[in-house]
C-alpha positions in Angstrom: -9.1 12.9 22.7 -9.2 13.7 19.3 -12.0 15.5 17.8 -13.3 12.3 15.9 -16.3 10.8 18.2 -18.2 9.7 14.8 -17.5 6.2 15.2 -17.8 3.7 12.5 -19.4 4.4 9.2 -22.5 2.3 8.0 -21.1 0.3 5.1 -23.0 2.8 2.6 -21.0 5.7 4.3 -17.4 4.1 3.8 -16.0 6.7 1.5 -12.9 8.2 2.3 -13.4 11.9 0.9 -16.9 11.2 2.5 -15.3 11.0 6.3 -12.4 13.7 5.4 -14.9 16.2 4.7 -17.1 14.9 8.3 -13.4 15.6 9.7 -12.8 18.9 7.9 -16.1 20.1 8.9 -15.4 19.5 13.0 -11.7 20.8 13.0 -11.3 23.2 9.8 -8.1 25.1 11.5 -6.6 22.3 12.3 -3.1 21.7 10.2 -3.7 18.2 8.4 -1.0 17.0 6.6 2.7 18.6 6.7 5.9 18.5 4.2 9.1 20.3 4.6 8.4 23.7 3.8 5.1 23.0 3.1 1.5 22.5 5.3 -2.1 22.9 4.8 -5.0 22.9 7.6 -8.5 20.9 7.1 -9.8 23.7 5.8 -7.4 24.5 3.2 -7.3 21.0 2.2 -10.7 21.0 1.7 -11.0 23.7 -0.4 -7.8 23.2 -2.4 -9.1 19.3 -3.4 -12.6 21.0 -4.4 -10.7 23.1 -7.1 -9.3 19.9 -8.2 -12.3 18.3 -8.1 -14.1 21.3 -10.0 -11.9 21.3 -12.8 -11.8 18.1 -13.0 -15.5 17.4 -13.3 -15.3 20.5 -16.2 -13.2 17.9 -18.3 -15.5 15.5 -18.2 -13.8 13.2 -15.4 -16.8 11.8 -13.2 -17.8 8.7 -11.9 -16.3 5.6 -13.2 -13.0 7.7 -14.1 -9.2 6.5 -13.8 -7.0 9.3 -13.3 -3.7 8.6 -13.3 -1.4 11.0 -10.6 2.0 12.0 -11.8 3.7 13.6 -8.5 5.9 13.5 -5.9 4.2 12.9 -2.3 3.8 16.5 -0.8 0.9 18.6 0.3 -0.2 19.0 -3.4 0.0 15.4 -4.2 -2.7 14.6 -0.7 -4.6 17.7 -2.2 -4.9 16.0 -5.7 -5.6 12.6 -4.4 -8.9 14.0 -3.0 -9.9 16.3 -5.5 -10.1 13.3 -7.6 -11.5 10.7 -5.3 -14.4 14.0 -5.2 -15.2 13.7 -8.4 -15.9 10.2 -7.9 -13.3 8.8 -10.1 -10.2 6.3 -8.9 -6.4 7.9 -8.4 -4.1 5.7 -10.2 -0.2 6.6 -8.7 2.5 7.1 -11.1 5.8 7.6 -9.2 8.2 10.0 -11.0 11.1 7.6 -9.5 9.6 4.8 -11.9 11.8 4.9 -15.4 10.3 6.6 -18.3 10.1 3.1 -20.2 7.7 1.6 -17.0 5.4 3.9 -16.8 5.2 4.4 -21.2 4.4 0.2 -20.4 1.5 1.1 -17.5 -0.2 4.4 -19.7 -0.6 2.5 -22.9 -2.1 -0.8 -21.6 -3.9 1.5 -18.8 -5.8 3.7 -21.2 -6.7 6.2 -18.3 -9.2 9.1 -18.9 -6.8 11.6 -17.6 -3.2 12.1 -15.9 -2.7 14.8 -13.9 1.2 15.7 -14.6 2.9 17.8 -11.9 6.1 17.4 -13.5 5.8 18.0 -16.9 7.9 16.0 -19.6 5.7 12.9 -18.9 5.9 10.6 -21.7 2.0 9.2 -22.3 0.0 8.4 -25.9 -2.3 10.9 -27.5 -5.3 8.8 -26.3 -4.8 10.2 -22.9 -5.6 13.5 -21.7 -2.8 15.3 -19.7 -4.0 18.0 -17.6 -1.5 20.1 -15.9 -1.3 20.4 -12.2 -0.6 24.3 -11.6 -3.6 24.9 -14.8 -5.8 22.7 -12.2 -5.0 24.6 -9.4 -5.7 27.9 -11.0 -9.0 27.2 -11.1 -11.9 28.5 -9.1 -14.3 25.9 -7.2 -17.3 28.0 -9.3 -18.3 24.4 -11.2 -19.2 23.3 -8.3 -18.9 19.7 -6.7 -21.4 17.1 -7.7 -22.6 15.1 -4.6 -21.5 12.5 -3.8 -23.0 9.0 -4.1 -23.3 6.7 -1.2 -21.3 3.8 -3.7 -18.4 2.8 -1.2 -17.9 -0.2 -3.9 -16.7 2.1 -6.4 -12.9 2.0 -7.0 -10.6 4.4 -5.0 -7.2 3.6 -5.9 -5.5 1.2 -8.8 -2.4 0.4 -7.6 0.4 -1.2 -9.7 2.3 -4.3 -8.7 4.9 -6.5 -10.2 2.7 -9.0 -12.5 3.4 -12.8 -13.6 3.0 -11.8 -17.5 6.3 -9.9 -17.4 3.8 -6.7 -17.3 2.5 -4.3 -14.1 -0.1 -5.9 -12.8 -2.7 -2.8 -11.8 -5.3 -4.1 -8.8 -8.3 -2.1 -8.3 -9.5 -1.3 -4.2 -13.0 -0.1 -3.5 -13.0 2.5 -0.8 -14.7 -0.1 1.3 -12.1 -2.4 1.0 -9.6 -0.6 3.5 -12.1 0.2 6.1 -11.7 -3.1 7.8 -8.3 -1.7 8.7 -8.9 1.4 9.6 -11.6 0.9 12.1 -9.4 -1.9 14.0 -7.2 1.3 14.5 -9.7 3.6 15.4 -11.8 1.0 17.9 -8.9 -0.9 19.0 -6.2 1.7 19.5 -8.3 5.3 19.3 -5.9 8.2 19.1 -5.1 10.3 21.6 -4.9 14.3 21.9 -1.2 14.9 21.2 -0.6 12.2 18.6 1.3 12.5 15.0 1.8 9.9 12.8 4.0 10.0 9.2 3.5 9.0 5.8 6.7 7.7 4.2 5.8 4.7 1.8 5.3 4.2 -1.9 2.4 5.4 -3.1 1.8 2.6 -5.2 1.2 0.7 -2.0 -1.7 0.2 0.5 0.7 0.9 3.1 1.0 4.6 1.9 -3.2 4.9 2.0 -3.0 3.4 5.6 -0.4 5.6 6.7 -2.4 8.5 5.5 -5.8 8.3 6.1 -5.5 6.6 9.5 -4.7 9.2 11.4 -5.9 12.1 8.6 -9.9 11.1 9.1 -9.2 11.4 12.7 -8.0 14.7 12.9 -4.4 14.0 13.5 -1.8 15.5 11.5 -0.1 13.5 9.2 4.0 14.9 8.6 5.3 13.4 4.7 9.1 11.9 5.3 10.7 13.1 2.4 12.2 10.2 0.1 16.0 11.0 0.8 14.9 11.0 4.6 13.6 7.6 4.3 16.3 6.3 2.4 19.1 7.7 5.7 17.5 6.1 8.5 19.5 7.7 10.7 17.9 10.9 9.4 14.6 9.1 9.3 14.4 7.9 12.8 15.6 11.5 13.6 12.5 12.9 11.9 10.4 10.9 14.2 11.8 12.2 17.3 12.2 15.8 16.0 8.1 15.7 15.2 7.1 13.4 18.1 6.0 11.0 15.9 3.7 8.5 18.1 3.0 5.6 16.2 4.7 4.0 12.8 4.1 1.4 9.9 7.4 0.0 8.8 8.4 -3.2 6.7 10.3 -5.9 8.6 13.5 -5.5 6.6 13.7 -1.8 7.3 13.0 -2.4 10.8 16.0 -5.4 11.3 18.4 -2.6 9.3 17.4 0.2 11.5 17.9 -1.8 14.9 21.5 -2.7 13.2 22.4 1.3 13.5 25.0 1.9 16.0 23.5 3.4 19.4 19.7 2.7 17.7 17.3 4.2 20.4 14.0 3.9 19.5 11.3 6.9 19.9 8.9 6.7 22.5 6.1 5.3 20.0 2.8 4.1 21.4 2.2 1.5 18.3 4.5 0.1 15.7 3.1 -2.0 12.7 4.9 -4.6 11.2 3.5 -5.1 7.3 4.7 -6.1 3.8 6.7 -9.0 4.8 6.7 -12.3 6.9 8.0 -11.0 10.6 10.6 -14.0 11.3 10.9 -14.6 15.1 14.4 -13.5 15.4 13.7 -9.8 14.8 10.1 -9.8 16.3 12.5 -10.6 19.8 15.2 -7.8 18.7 12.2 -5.8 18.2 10.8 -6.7 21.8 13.6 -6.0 23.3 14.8 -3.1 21.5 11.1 -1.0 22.2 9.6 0.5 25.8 7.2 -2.1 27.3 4.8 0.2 26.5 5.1 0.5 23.2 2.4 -2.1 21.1 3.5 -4.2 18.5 2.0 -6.1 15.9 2.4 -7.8 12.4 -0.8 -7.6 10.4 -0.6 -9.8 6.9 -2.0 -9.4 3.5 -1.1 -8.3 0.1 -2.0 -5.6 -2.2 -5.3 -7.6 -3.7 -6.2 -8.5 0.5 -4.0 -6.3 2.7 -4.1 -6.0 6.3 -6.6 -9.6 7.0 -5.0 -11.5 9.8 -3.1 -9.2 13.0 -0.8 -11.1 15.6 0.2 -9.1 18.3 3.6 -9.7 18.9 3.5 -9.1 22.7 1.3 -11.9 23.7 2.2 -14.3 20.4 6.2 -14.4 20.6 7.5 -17.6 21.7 12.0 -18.0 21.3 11.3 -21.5 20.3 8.5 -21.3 17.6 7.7 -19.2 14.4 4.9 -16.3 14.9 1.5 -17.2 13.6 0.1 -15.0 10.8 -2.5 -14.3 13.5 -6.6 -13.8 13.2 -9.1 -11.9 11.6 -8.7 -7.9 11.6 -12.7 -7.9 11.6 -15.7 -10.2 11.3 -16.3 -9.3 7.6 -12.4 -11.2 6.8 -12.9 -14.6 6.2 -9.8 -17.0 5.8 -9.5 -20.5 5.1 -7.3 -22.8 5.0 -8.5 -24.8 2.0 -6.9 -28.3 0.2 -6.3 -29.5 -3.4 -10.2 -30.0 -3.3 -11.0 -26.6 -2.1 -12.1 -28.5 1.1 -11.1 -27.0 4.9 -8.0 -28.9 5.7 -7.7 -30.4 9.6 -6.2 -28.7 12.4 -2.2 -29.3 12.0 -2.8 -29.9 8.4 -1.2 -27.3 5.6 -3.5 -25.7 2.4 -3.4 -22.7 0.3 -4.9 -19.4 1.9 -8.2 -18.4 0.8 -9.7 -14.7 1.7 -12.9 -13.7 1.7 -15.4 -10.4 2.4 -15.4 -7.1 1.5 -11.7 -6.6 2.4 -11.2 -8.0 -1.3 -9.9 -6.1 -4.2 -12.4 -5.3 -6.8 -10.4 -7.4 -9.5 -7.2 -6.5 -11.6 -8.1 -3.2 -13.7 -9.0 -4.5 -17.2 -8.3 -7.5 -16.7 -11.2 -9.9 -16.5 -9.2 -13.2 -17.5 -6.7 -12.7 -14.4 -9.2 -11.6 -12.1 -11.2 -14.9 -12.9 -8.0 -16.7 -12.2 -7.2 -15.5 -9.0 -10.6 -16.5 -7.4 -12.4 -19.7 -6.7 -15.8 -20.1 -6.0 -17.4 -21.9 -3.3 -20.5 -24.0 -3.8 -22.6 -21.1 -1.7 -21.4 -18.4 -4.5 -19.1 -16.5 -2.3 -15.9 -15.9 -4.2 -12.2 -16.9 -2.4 -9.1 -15.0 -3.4 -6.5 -17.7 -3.7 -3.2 -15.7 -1.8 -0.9 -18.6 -3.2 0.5 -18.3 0.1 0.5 -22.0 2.0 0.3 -21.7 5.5 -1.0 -24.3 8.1 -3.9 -24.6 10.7 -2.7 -24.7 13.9 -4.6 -27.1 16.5 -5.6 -23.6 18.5 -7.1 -22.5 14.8 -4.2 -19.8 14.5 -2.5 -19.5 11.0 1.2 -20.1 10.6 2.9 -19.2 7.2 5.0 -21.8 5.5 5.9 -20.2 2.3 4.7 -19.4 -1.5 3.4 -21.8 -4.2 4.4 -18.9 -6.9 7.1 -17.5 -8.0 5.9 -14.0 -6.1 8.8 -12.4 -3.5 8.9 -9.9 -1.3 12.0 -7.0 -1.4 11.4 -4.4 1.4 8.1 -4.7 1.4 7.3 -4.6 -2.2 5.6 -7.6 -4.5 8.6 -9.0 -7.5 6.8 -11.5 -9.9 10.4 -13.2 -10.4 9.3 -14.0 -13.7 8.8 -9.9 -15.3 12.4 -9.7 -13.6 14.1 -12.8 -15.3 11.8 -11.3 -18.8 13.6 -8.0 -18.7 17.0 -9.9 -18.9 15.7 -11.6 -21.7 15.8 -8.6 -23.6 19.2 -7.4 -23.3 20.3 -8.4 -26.9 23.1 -10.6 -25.8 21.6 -12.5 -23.0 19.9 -15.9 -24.2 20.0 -17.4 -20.5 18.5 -15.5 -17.8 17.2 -16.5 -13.5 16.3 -14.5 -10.6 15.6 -15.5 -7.5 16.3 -14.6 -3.4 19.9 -14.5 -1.7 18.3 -16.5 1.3 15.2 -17.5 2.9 12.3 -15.7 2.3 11.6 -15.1 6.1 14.8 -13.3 6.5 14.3 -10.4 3.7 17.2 -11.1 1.5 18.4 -9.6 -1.3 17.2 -10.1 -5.3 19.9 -11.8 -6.9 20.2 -12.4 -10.8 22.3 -14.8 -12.7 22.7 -14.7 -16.7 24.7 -16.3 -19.6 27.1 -15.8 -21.5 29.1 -13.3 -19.7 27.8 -9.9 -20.4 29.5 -6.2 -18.9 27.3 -6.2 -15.4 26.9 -2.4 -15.4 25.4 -2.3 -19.0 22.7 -5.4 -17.9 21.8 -3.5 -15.1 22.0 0.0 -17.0 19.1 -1.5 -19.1 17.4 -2.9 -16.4 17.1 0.9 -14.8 15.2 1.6 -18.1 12.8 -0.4 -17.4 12.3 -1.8 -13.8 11.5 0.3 -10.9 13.8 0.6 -8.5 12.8 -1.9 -6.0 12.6 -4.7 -8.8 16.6 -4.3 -9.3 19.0 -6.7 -8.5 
């Protein structure tokens, strides 16, 4: 077993530096997190994200803080991320693969208190301190630390999504809002001495905190897929045997592509998740048959304001003729339901709009009051319910089956498109006047974005434009 026998925080105590430094304590020579070329033990980790942390603090970024993190993932970005969840302030990622023109679009409606650059050549408004990442670095951990406060409400993480308006949308996440995740893994599927895990996702989702801190406040080393190793999954699924990978968090589309590689033999995993999209029955049997007996499966829902809710496991829920339910609560403190036009619980084999409730909830959309308003509804005990727009039906055995959306919210590989902020950056190509977007297929099956637009315009000089300003998943 792993050396990680604390077992699960008291709600005060969910804090994620909180428990990395518990781990870093118990195992300090133990390697951590790994990038080609690159590692760093517990120890090192430690005292590297205290440096940030330091000189952070010595600019006046404390409690309360945004900071928004301009980096690729590596050692130095994990370092970073912790140094400025220390000094009690929220990490807001910036992907260098977004264009210039997105993340000019995110900075000046953000207003962040700092950005930590570790690229240089960052375009950002003089309102916004840039502090660079090898002058942090160079700095001693002599300013000291400041304790930290048992606030496990406070915002960890603003992560940007695709928004409705035709702008980001940027949702706040507490640190205690991920911890009804992570301790299903760690009571439900402990790790075991000999285990290594990856991180390969977008840091802009919760899949990328997931696959980090998981396994990382548990003493297992964490190995970073580099972005053109994700992208080649032959060389990705080659990564995971050459490391012994043991378990993995993948999105269904990449999954059904993967098991579509000539001679694909799985690696002896001991889990696989299945997040970020719905998992239509077809591929949870090619993924049954395609994985060792042995190896656990499951589809865990949610999105990016409610992630990881409901879990089916795919073993003991797949049925040929019938789609997979969405499944049931992760924990006791995620409360769905099924609710009608009148907010009212719908009957057994009736459909309604999914509500979620409990501490598994975002915080609200980062200054944004009006939206975060609109998102919620309240019930007439107080409690607030985050509408997921997502209609699903109550099956007679109280499972959850997913019908479809009521918005015009997709999913491409995983990732949230508002159709709408697509269809809007048409719009402003000079010589389009007519402009829709929409799916190649059904939504279960993970199709493609297709866009349609009038009059006839050069394809390569739409989509040229639509590279300055879309990130790359939001392209069609």
């Amino acid at each position: 077993m792993t050396d990680s026998s604390h077992g699960t925080p008291a709600p005060q105590r969910r804090l994620l530096h909180l428990l990395f430094e518990e781990q870093a304590a118990r195992t300090p020579d133990r390697v951590a997190v790994r990038s080609p070329g690159a590692s760093a033990t517990y120890g090192e980790l430690s005292a590297e994200s205290d440096r940030f942390a330091a000189a952070l603090r010595t600019r006046g970024i404390g409690p309360g803080a945004a900071v928004g993190l301009h980096l690729d993932r590596s050692v130095g970005y994990v370092a970073a991320m912790l140094g400025i969840l220390k000094a009690q302030a929220a990490v807001v990622p910036l992907p260098p693969s977004y264009p210039h023109a997105r993340l000019q679009e995110i900075l000046a409606f953000a207003r962040l208190d700092a950005l930590i650059d570790g690229t240089g050549g960052l375009p950002h408004g003089p309102e916004t301190p840039v502090l660079a990442l090898d002058e942090l670095r160079s700095l001693g951990p002599h300013a000291g630390v400041p304790p930290t406060t048992d606030d496990s409400t406070r915002v960890a993480f603003v992560l940007c999504s695709s928004g409705s308006t035709g702008r980001p949308k940027m949702i706040a996440r507490s640190h205690r809002s991920f911890f009804h995740r992570l301790e299903w893994t760690w009571s439900e599927w402990p790790y075991v001495e000999g285990e290594a895990c990856v991180q390969k996702s977008h840091m802009t989702t919760t899949h990328a905190i997931y696959e980090l801190f998981e396994p990382l406040l548990q003493g297992v080393s964490v190995h970073i897929v580099p972005d053109e190793d994700v992208r080649d999954l032959q060389k990705f699924w080659d990564f995971l045997r050459a490391r012994g990978v043991t378990r993995l968090l993948i999105v269904p589309s990449m999954l059904q592509v993967s098991l579509d590689l000539p001679s694909f033999v799985p690696p002896p995993l001991r889990q696989v998740v299945l997040m970020g999209e719905y998992l239509q029955p077809r591929l949870a049997g090619r993924a049954l048959a395609a994985f060792p007996a042995t190896t656990a499966i499951f589809s865990i829902y949610g999105s990016t304001e409610a992630s990881s809710t409901l879990v089916c496991d795919v073993r003991a829920s797949w049925r040929e003729d019938r789609d997979l339910p969405l499944g049931r609560p992760i924990a006791p403190e995620v409360r769905p339901q099924v609710l009608g036009p009148d907010l009212r619980p719908v009957a057994p084999g009736e459909s309604g709009l999914l509500y979620m409730s409990g501490p598994a909830l975002f915080e609200g959309y980062f200054r944004n009051p009006e939206l975060t308003a609109a998102a919620f509804a309240k019930a007439a005990s107080g409690e607030r319910h985050f509408n997921t727009q997502d209609q699903v039906r109550l099956a007679p055995d109280g499972a959850i089956e997913y019908v479809g959306r009521v918005d015009h919210t997709v999913k491409v590989r995983g990732f949230r498109v508002d159709l709408g902020e697509v269809e809007r950056a048409l719009l402003q190509h000079p010589r389009v006047a007519q402009a829709a977007v929409m799916l190649d297929g059904p939504a279960t099956e993970s199709p493609a974005l297709v866009a349609f637009y009038a009059p006839a315009v050069d394809r390569n000089d739409v989509l040229g434009r639509l590279k300055e300003q879309l990130a790359p998943y939001m392209l069609p």
